[in-house]
C-alpha positions as CSV (number, residue, x, y, z in Angstrom):
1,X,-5.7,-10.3,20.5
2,X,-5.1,-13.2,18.3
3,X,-4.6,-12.0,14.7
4,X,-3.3,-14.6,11.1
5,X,-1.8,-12.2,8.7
6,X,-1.2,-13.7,5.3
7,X,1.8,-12.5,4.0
8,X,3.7,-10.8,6.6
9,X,7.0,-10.7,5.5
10,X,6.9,-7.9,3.4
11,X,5.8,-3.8,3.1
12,X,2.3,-3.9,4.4
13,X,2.2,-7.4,5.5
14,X,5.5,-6.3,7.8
15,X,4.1,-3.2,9.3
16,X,1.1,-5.2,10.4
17,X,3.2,-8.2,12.3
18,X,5.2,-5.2,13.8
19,X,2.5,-3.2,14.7
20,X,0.4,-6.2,16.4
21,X,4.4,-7.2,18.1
22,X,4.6,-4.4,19.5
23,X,1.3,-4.6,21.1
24,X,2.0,-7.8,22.6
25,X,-0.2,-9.5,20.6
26,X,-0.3,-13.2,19.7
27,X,0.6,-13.2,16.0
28,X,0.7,-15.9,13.4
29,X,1.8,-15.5,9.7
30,X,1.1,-17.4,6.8
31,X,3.2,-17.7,3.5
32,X,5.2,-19.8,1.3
33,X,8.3,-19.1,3.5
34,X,10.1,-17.2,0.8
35,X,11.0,-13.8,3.6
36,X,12.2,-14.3,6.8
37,X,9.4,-14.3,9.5
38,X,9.5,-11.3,11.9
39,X,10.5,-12.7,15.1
40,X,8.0,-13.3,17.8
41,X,5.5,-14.5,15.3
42,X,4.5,-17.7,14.5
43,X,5.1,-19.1,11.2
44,X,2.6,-21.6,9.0
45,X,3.8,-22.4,5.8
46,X,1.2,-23.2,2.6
47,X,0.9,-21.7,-0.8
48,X,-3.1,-20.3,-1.1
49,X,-2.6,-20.0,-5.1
50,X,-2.3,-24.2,-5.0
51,X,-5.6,-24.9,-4.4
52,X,-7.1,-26.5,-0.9
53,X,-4.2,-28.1,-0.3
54,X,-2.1,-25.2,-0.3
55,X,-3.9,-23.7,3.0
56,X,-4.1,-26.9,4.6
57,X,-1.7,-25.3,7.4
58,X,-4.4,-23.0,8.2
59,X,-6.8,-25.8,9.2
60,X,-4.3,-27.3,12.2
61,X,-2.2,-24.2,12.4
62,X,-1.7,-22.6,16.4
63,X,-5.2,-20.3,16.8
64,X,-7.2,-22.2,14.4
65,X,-6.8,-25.5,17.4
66,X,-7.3,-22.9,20.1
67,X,-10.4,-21.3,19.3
68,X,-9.9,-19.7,16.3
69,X,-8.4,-16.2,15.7
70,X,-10.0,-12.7,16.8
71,X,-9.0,-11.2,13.4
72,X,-7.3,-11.9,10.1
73,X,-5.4,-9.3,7.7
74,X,-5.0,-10.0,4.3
75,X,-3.0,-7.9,1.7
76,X,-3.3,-10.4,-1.1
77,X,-3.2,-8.1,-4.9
78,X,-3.5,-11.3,-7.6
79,X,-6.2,-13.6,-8.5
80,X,-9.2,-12.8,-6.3
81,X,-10.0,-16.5,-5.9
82,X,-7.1,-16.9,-3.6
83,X,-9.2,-14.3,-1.1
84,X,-12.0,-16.3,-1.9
85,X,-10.6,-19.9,-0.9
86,X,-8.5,-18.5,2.5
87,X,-12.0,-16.4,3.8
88,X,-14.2,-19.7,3.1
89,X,-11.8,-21.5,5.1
90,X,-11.3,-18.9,8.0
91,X,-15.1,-17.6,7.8
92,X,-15.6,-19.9,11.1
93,X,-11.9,-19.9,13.0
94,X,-11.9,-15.8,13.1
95,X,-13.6,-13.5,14.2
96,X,-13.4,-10.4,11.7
97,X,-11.6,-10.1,8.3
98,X,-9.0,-7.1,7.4
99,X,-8.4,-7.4,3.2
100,X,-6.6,-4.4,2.2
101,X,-7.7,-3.1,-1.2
102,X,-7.0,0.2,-2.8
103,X,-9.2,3.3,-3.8
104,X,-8.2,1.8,-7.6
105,X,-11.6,0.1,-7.1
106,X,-13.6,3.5,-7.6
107,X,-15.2,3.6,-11.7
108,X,-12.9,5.8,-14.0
109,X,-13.5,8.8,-13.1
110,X,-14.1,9.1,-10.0
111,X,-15.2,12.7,-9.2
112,X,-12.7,15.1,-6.8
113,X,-13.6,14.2,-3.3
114,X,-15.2,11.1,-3.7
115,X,-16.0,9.0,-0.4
116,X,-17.0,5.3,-0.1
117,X,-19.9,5.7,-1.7
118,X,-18.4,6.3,-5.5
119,X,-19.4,3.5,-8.4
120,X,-17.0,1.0,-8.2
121,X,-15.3,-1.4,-11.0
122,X,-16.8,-5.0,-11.5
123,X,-15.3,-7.7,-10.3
124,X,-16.0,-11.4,-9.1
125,X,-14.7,-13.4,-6.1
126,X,-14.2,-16.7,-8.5
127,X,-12.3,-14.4,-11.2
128,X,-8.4,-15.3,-12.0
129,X,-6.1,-12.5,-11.9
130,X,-6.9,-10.2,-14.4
131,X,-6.4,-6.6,-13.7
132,X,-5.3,-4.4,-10.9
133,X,-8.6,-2.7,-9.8
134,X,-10.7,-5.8,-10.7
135,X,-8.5,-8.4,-8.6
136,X,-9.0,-5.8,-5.7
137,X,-12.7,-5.5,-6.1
138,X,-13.2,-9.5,-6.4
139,X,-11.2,-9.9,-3.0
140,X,-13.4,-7.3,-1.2
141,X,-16.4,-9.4,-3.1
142,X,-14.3,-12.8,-1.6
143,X,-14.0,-11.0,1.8
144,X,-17.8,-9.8,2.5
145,X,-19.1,-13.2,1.3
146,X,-17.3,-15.2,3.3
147,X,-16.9,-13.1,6.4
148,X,-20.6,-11.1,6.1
149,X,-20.5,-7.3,5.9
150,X,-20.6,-6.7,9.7
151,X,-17.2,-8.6,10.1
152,X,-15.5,-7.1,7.3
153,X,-13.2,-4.4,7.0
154,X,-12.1,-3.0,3.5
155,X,-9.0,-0.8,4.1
156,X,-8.8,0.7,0.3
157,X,-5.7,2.3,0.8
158,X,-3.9,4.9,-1.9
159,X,-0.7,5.4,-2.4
160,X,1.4,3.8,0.5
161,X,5.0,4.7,1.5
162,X,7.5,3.8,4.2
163,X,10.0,1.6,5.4
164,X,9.9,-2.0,3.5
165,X,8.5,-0.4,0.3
166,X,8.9,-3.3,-2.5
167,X,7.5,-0.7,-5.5
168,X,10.1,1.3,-5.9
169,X,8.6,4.6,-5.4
170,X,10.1,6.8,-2.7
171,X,13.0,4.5,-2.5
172,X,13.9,5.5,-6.2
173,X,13.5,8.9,-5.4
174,X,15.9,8.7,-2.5
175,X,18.4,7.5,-4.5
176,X,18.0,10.1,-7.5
177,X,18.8,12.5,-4.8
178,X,21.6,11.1,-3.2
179,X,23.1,11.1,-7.1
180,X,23.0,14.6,-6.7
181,X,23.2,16.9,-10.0
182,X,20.3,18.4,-11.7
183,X,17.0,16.8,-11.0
184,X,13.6,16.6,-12.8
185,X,11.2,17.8,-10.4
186,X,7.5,17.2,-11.6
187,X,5.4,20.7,-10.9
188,X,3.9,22.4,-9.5
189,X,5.7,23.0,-6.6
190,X,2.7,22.8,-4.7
191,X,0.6,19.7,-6.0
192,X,-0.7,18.4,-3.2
193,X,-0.5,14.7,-2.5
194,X,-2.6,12.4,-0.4
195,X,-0.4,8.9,0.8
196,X,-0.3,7.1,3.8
197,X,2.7,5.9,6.2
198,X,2.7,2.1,6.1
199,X,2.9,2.1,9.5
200,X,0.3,4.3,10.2
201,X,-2.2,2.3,8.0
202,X,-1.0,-0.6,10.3
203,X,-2.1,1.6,13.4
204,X,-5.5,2.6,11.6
205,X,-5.9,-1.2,10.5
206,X,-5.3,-2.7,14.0
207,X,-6.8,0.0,15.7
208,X,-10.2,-0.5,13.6
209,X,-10.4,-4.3,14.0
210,X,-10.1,-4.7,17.7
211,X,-13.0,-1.5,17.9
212,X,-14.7,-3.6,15.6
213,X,-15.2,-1.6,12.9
214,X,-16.5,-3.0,9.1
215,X,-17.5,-1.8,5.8
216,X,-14.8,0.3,3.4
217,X,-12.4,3.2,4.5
218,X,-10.4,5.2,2.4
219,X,-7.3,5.3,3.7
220,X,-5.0,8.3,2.7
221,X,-3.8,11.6,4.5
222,X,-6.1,14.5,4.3
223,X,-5.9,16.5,1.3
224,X,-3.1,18.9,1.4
225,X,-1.1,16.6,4.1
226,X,1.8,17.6,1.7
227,X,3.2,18.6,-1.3
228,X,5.5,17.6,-4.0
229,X,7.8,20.3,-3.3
230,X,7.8,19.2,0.4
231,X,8.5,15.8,-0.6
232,X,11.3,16.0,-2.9
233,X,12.9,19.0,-1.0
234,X,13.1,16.7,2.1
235,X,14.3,13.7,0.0
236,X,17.2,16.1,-0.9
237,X,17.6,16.9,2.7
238,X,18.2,13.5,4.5
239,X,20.5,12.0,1.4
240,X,22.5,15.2,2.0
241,X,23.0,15.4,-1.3
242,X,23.7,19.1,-3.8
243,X,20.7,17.6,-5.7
244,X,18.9,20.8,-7.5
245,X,15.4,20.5,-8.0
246,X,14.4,21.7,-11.4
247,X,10.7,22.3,-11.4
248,X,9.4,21.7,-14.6
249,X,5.7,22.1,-15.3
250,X,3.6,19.0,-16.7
251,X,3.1,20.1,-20.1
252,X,6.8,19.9,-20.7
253,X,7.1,16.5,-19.0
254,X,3.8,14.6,-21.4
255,X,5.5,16.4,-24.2
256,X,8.3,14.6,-23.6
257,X,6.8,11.4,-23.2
258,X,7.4,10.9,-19.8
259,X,5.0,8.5,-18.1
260,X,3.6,10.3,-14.6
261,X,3.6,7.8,-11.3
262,X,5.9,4.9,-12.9
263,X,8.9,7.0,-14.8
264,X,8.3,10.3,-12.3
265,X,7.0,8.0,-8.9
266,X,4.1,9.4,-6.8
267,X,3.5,12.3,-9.1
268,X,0.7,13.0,-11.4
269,X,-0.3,15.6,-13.6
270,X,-3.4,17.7,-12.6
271,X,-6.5,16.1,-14.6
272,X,-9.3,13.4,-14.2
273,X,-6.1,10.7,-12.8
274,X,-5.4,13.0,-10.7
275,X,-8.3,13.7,-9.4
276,X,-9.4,9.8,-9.2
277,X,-6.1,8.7,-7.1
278,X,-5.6,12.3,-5.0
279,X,-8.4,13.8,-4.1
280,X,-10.1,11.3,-2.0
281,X,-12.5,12.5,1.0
282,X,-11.5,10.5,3.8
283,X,-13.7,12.0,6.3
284,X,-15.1,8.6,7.2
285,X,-10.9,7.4,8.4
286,X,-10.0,10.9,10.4
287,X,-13.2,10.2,12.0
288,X,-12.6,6.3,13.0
289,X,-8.7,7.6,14.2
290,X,-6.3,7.8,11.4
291,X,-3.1,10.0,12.4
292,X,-0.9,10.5,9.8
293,X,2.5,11.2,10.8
294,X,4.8,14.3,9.0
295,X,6.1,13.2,5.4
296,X,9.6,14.0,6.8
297,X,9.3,11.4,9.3
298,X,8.1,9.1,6.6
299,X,11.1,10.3,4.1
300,X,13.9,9.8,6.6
301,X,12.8,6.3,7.9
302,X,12.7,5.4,4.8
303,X,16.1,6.5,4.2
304,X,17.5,4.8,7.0
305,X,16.1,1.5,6.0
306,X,17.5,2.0,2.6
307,X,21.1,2.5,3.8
308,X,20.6,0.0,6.4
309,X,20.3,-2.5,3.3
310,X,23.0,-1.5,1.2
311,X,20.8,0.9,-0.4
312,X,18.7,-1.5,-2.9
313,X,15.5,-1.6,-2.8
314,X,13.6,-4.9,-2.6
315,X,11.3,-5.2,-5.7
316,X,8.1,-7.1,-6.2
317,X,8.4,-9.2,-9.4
318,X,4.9,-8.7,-10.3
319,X,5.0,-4.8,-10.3
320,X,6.6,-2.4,-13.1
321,X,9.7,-1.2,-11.6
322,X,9.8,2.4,-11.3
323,X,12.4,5.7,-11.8
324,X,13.4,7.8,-15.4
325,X,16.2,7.0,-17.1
326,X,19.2,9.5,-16.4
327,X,19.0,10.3,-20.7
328,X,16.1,11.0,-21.0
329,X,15.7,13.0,-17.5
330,X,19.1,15.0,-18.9
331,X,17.3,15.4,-22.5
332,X,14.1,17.3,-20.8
333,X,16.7,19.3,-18.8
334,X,18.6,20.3,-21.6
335,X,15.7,21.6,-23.6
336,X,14.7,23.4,-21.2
């Protein structure tokens, strides 16, 4: 297989070059150059947010003078137009397009165990950035335009952890532990949580594209793949840090004005958010091959990556960065 992933430097973008690597797979990236480029992969340099010019590499790049690529990945999150201008472009040199959205596309609220078929948010392929779950809805609109239903795959993934993670999620978590003491720990114990390995939504991605598969996917472990007690008990347990967990229920933590999923990562209190971002039915992914691998596997890769870079995180300038502030965490402890 031939596959043009644009990005590929960095968290998803990564685990796909790996993934197709390590399949022995011709690869061929395309980015500003700003990350170093996996090696074994070939590298074309352009910038798709300046305009025709900018993907100009694409036109003459290896695969597009060769026949073209069998598939293209895409994890672009800004101005949908970019999605729009690369597809036109690649809509005859590939074969099948791969953009990787994200279940934020379903209308607000989207009911517990919604599948693919849930309203979704407006959006428009020729729109400029605007917001989060419109930018993703206009590049699945930019994808299936160019590329026709029947060679596009929407992969609208939820919450995504692993190695390379750039949003400071379960890295921040990691390191909260390994600073030991008294931690907030968001309850209950057993809120479940749906996520999905980076590199297994590489697996699922690849996977799907060379079997030829098209239309949307939600992309997430199956309900009840694991808990927040799980999670943070095994973050404790690969720092080997004296952390204590102090479960606190949510009432306590909006009374204290702590925002869920950007000051407390991953976690969110039970209600309609909730229910719109964990409670997906992903019937349609288990039954097109998604395996999701154990969230201690997940936890402890994740680790090792982190020490293995001096233990900072890298962090995507155009997301919020993430993690409480140890004040405020101590204030909720201490009236509790």
């Amino acid at each position: 297989m031939r596959l043009l992933v644009l990005g590929g430097t960095e968290f998803v973008g990564r685990a796909v070059v790996e993934e197709a690597l390590a399949r022995q797979w011709e690869v061929t990236v395309f980015n500003r150059g700003r990350h170093p480029v996996p090696e074994g992969a070939t590298a074309l340099y352009g910038d798709r947010t300046g305009g025709p010019e900018g993907l100009a590499a694409l036109r003459e790049g290896e695969g597009a003078g060769s026949g073209g690529w069998d598939a293209v990945v895409d994890t672009w999150s800004g101005a949908p137009t970019a999605v729009r201008d690369a597809a036109a472009l690649l809509a005859g040199r590939a074969a099948r397009y791969a953009y990787v959205s994200s279940c934020s596309v379903y209308a607000f609220p989207a009911p517990p165990g919604h599948d693919e078929h849930a309203d979704v948010v407006d959006g428009s392929p020729d729109a400029g950035p605007t917001d989060y779950a419109a930018d993703k809805r206009g590049g699945e609109l930019a994808a299936t335009g160019a590329f026709g239903a029947d060679r596009s795959l929407l992969v609208r993934a939820g919450l995504i952890l692993g190695p390379y993670e750039n949003v400071g999620r379960l890295p921040w978590w990691l390191g909260r532990m390994a600073r030991g003491g008294e931690v907030l720990a968001p309850g209950p114990y057993g809120h479940e949580l749906q996520y999905v390995d980076v590199r297994d939504l590489a697996v699922w991605t690849l996977d799907a594209l060379e079997a030829g598969r098209h239309g949307p996917y939600n992309l997430v472990s199956a309900p009840g793949h694991t808990t927040m007690g799980e999670l943070l008990e095994t973050c404790v347990s690969v720092t080997g840090s004296a952390a204590r967990l102090r479960w606190t229920d949510p009432g306590t933590i909006e009374a204290a004005g702590i925002e869920p999923w950007t000051e407390l990562p991953v976690w969110l209190p039970p209600g309609p958010v909730y229910d719109a971002m964990q409670r997906l039915d992903v019937s349609r992914a288990l039954a097109a091959g998604l395996r999701c691998r154990p969230v201690a596997e997940t936890v402890r890769d994740t680790w090792a990556w982190l020490c293995g870079i001096g233990g900072v995180a890298p962090q995507r300038p155009d997301r919020t960065s993430k993690g409480l502030d140890p004040e405020r965490e101590a204030a909720v402890l201490a009236g509790g």
